[in-house]
C-alpha positions in Angstrom: -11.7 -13.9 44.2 -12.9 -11.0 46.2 -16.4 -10.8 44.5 -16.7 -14.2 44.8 -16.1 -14.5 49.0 -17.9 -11.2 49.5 -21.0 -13.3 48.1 -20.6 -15.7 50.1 -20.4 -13.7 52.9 -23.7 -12.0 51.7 -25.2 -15.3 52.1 -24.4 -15.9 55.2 -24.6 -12.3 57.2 -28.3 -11.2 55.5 -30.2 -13.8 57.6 -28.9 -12.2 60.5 -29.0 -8.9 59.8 -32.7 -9.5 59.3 -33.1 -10.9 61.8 -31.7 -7.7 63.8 -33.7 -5.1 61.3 -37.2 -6.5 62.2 -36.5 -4.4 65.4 -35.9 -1.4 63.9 -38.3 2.0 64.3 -39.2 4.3 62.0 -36.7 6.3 63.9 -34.3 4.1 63.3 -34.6 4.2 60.1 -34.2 8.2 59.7 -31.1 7.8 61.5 -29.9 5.2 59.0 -30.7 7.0 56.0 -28.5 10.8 57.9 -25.8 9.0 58.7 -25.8 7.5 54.6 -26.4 11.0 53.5 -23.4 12.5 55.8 -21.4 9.4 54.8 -21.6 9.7 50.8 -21.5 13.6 51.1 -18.2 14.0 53.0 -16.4 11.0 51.4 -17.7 11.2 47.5 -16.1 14.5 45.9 -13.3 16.9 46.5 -15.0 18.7 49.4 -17.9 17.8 52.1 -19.7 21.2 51.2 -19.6 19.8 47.5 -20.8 16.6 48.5 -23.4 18.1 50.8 -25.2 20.5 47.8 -25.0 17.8 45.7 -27.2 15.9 47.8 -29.8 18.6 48.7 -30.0 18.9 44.9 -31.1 15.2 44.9 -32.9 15.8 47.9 -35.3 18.3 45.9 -35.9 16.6 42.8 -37.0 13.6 45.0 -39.8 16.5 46.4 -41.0 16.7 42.8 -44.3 15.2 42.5 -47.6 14.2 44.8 -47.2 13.9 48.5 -48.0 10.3 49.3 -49.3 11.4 53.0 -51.4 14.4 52.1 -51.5 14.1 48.0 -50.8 17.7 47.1 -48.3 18.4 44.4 -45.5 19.6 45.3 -42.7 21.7 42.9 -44.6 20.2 39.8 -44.6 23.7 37.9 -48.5 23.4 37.2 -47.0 20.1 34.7 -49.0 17.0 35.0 -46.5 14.7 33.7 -44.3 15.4 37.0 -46.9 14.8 39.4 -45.7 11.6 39.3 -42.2 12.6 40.1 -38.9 12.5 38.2 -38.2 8.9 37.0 -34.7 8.0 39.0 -33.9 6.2 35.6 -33.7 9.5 33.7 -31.9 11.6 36.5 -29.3 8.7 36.1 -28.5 8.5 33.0 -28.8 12.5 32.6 -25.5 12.8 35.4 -23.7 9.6 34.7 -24.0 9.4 30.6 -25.1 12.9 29.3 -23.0 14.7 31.7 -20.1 12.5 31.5 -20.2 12.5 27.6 -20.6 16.0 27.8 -18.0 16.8 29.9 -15.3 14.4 29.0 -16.0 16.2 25.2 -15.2 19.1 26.4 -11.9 18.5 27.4 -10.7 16.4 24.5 -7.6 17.1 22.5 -6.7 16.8 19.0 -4.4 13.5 18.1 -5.0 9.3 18.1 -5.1 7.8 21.0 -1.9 5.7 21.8 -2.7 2.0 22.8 -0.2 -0.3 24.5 0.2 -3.7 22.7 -0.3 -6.1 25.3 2.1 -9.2 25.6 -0.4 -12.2 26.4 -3.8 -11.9 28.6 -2.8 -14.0 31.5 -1.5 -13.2 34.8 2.3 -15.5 35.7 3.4 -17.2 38.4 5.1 -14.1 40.0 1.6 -12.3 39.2 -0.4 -14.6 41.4 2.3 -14.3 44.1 2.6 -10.9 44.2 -1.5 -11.1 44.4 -3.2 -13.2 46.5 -2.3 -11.5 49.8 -3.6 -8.4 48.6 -6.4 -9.6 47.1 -7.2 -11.0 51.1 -6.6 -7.9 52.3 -8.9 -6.5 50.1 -11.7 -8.6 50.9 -11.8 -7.8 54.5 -11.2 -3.9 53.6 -14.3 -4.1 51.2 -17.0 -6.0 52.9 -17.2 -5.1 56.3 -17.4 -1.7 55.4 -19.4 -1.8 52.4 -22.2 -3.7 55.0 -22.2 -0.9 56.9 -25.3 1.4 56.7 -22.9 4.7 56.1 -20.5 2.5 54.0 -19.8 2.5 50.1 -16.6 1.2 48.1 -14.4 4.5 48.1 -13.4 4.3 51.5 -12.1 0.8 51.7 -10.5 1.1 48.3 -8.0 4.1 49.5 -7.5 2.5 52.6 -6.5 -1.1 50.7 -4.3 1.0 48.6 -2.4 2.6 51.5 -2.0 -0.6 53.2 -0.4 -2.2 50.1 1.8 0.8 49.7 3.0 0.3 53.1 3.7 -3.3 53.0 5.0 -3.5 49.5 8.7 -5.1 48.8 8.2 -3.1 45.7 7.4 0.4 46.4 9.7 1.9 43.6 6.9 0.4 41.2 3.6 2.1 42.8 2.2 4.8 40.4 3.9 2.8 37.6 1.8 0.0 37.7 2.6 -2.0 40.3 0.1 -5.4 40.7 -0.3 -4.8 44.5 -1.4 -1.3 43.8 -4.3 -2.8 41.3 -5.2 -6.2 43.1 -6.3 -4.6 46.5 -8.0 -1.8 46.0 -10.0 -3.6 42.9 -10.1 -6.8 45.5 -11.6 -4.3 47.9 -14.2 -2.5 45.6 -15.5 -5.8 44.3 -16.0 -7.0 48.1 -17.5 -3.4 48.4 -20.0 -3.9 45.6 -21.7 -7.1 47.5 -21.4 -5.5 50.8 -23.4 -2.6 49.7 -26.4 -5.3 49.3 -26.5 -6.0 52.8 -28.0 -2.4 54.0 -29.8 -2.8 50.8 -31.5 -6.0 50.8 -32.3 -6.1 54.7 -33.1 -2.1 55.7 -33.6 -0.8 52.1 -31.1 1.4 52.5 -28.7 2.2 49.7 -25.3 3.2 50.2 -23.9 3.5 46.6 -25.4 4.8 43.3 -25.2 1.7 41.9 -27.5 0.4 45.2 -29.5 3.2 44.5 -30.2 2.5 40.6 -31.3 -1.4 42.0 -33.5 0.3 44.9 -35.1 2.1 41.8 -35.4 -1.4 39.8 -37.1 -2.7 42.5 -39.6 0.1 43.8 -40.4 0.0 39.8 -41.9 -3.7 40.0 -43.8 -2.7 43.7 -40.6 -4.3 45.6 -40.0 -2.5 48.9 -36.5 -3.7 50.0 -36.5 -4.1 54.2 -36.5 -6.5 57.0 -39.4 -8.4 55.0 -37.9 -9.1 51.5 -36.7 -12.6 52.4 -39.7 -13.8 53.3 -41.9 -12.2 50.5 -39.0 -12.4 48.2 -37.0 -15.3 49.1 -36.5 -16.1 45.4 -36.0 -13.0 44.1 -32.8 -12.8 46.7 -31.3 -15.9 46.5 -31.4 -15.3 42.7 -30.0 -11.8 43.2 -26.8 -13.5 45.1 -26.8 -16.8 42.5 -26.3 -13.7 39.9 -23.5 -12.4 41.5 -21.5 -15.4 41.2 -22.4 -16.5 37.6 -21.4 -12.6 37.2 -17.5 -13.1 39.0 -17.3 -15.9 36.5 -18.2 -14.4 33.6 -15.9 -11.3 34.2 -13.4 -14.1 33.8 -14.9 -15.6 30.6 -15.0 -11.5 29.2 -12.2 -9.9 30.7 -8.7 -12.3 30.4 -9.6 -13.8 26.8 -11.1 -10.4 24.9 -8.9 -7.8 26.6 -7.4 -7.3 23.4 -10.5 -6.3 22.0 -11.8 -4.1 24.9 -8.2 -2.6 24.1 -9.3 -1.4 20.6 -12.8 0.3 21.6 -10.2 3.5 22.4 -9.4 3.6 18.6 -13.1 3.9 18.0 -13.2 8.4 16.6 -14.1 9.9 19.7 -17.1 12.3 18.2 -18.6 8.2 16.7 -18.4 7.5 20.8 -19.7 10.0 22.4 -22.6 10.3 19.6 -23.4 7.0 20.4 -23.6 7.2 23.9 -25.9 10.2 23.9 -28.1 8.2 21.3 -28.0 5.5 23.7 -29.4 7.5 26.6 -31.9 9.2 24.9 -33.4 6.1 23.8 -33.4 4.5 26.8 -34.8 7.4 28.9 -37.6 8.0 26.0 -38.2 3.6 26.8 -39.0 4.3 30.3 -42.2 6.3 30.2 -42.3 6.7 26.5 -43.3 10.7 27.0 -41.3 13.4 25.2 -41.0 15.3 28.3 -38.2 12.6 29.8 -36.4 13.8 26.6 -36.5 17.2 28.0 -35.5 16.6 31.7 -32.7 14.5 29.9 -31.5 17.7 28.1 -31.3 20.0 31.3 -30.1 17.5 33.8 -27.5 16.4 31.7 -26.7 20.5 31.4 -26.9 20.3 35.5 -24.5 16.9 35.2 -22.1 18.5 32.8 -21.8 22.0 35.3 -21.4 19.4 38.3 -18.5 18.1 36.5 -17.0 21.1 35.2 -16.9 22.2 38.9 -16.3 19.2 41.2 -19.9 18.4 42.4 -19.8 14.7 42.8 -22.7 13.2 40.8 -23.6 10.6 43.5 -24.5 12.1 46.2 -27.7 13.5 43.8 -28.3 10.0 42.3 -28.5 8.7 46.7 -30.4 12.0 47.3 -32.9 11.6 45.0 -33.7 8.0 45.9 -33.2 8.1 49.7 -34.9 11.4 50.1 -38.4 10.0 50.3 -37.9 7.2 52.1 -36.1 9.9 54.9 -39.1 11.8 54.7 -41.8 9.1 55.2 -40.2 8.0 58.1 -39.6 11.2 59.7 -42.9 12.0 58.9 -44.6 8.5 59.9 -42.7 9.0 63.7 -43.1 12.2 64.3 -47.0 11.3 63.8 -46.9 8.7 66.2 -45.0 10.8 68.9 -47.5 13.6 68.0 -44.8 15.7 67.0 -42.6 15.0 69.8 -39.1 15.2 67.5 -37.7 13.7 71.1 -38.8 10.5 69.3 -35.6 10.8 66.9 -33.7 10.1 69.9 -35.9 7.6 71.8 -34.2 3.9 71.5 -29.9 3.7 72.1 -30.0 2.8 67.8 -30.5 5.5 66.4 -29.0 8.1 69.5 -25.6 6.0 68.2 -26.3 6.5 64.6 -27.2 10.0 64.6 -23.7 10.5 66.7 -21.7 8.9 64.5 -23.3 11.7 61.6 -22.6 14.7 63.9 -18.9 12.7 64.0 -18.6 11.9 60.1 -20.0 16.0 59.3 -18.3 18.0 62.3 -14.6 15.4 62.6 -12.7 16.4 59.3 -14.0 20.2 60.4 -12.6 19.6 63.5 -9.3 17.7 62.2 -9.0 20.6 59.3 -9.1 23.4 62.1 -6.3 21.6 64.5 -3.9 21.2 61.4 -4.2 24.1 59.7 -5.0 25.3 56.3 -3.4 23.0 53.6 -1.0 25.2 51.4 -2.1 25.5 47.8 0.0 23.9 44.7 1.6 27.3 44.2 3.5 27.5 47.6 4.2 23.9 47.5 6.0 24.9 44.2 7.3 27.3 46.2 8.5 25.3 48.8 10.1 22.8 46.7 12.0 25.6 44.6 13.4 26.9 47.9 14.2 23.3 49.1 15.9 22.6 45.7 17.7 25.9 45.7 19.2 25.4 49.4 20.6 22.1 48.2 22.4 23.6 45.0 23.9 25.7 47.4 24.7 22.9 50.2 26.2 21.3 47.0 28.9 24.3 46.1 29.8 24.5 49.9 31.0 21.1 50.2 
């Protein structure tokens, strides 16, 4: 349902938004692509500083190759293969499948795994009760904000799940399954997901990995994504958004009828899985530019991807790095020309002097908000705390 509206809505707002982007300065367009690098470095991961080195290590790799405005090389390594750059196909499957694989591996434990026999694959009348409202909610959590140039799907996600925490008749049931705590915040990441293609589609701007792995598809057939794709690309578009409904109904056609067999990939032996998955990737990396060297890169960025996740670097802020980088650069660079290196351009139309303040407010506000409230206490002392507490009230108990 949520999918299914926020397409809709795609539909209708791109037109506009075009119409708004033809406007838009090179300037503008550096502002946009801060503000989505401050945006999926301080919300993706367990820290901003986290987020933030995982994105200047995306930011390199995207250096990797031939200068389009001078043509030097730059950080090849002497290497002619990477004068061409690092495919974005093989970074992304190195952090999201190799490192995954490797690092969920890592932390397996001996034993089957237990699966729940489900009783029947469709939802009751007190399912779709419980549901629709949330899945609303949702909606108008996911899409707004996953149109917005700095947006993405986490933040509307924890702020659908808070909401149906708060409004709940049922909160004794949240963290044990409860529908409302499922239906909104997968109501809002599905909203989310065609949201995302608004930045993308009209200012070329990803906001998500999953917008930056189609940015990738399309630079890879020549398509520059911008103000101008609807008009050179009308088909292409419409076709984009007539796939993302056939896609809402086929997750219907795939999900409710063969969950019991989705249920049963767990029981597949988890060294078979993980074997496969890394045969998988290599094949599709070696696909790409059919050069052993991809099978290389593969290896030691799936290393990099498995140390990422054995520490808490977020994986996506690399993936957006490594993709937006360029784009950043060639705009920065392409104004700064103009202005004759005047960087008082960056700040020249009321655009992007917004944008860039609402960066400095997204990278300097939870600093800010940290500072006024204090260090959190760590799991130990809240232990601690909750000893004490408990120990006061065995003693309240014996007085009375």
């Amino acid at each position: 349902m949520a999918g299914t509206i926020a397409t809709v809505l795609l539909a209708l707002v791109a037109p506009t938004v075009v119409e708004l982007a033809i406007g838009v300065t090179s300037a503008d367009y550096f502002a946009l692509a801060v503000i989505a690098f401050v945006a999926v470095a301080t919300v993706l991961g367990s820290s901003p500083l986290r987020g933030l080195a995982s994105l200047c290590l995306g930011l390199y790799l995207g250096l990797v190759g031939t200068d389009v405005l001078t043509g030097q090389e730059r950080f090849t390594l002497g290497i002619p293969q990477l004068s061409d750059g690092i495919d974005v196909v093989v970074v992304a499957v190195a952090l999201f499948a190799v490192g995954e694989a490797l690092h969920v591996a890592s932390r397996l434990r001996r034993g089957a795994v237990q699966v729940i026999d489900h009783q029947g694959s469709w939802m009751t009348r007190q399912d779709f009760r419980r549901s629709w409202a949330p899945w609303l909610r949702g909606t108008a959590f996911g899409f707004p904000l996953g149109a917005l140039p700095a947006g993405g799907a986490e933040i509307p996600t924890f702020l659908s799940y808070a909401t149906e925490r708060k409004l709940t008749k049922h909160p004794e049931e949240f963290g044990k399954g409860a529908i409302e705590g499922v239906a909104g915040p997968e109501a809002a990441n599905n909203a989310a997901a065609a949201g995302v293609l608004v930045p993308l589609l009209t200012l070329g701007i990803p906001t998500s990995a999953t917008a930056a792995i189609i940015l990738a598809a399309f630079q890879g057939y020549g398509i520059q994504p911008g103000p101008t794709l609807l008009t050179t690309e009308g088909p292409l578009v419409w076709a984009l958004i007539a796939s993302l409904l056939i896609g809402n109904a086929m997750l219907l056609v795939l999900n409710l009828p063969l969950v019991g067999l989705w249920v049963k990939l767990l029981r597949i032996p988890r060294p078979y899985l993980y074997a496969g998955i890394l045969a998988f990737a290599s094949l599709g990396s070696f696909a790409v530019n059919a050069d052993p060297l991809d099978l290389v890169l593969l290896l030691l960025l799936g290393l990099l991807g498995f140390v990422m996740r054995r520490y808490g670097w977020p994986v996506a802020p690399a993936v957006i790095g490594l993709i937006l980088g360029p784009i950043a650069e060639t705009n920065l660079r392409r104004a700064l020309a103009i202005s004759n290196g005047d960087l008082g351009v960056l700040v020249d139309t009321w655009f992007s002097r917004v944008v860039l303040a609402l960066a400095v407010l997204a990278l300097v506000g939870p600093i800010v908000l940290r500072a006024v409230r204090g260090p959190r206490p760590s799991p130990a002392e809240l232990q601690h705390a909750d000893a004490a507490a408990d120990e006061d009230e065995t003693v309240r108990s014996a007085d009375r």
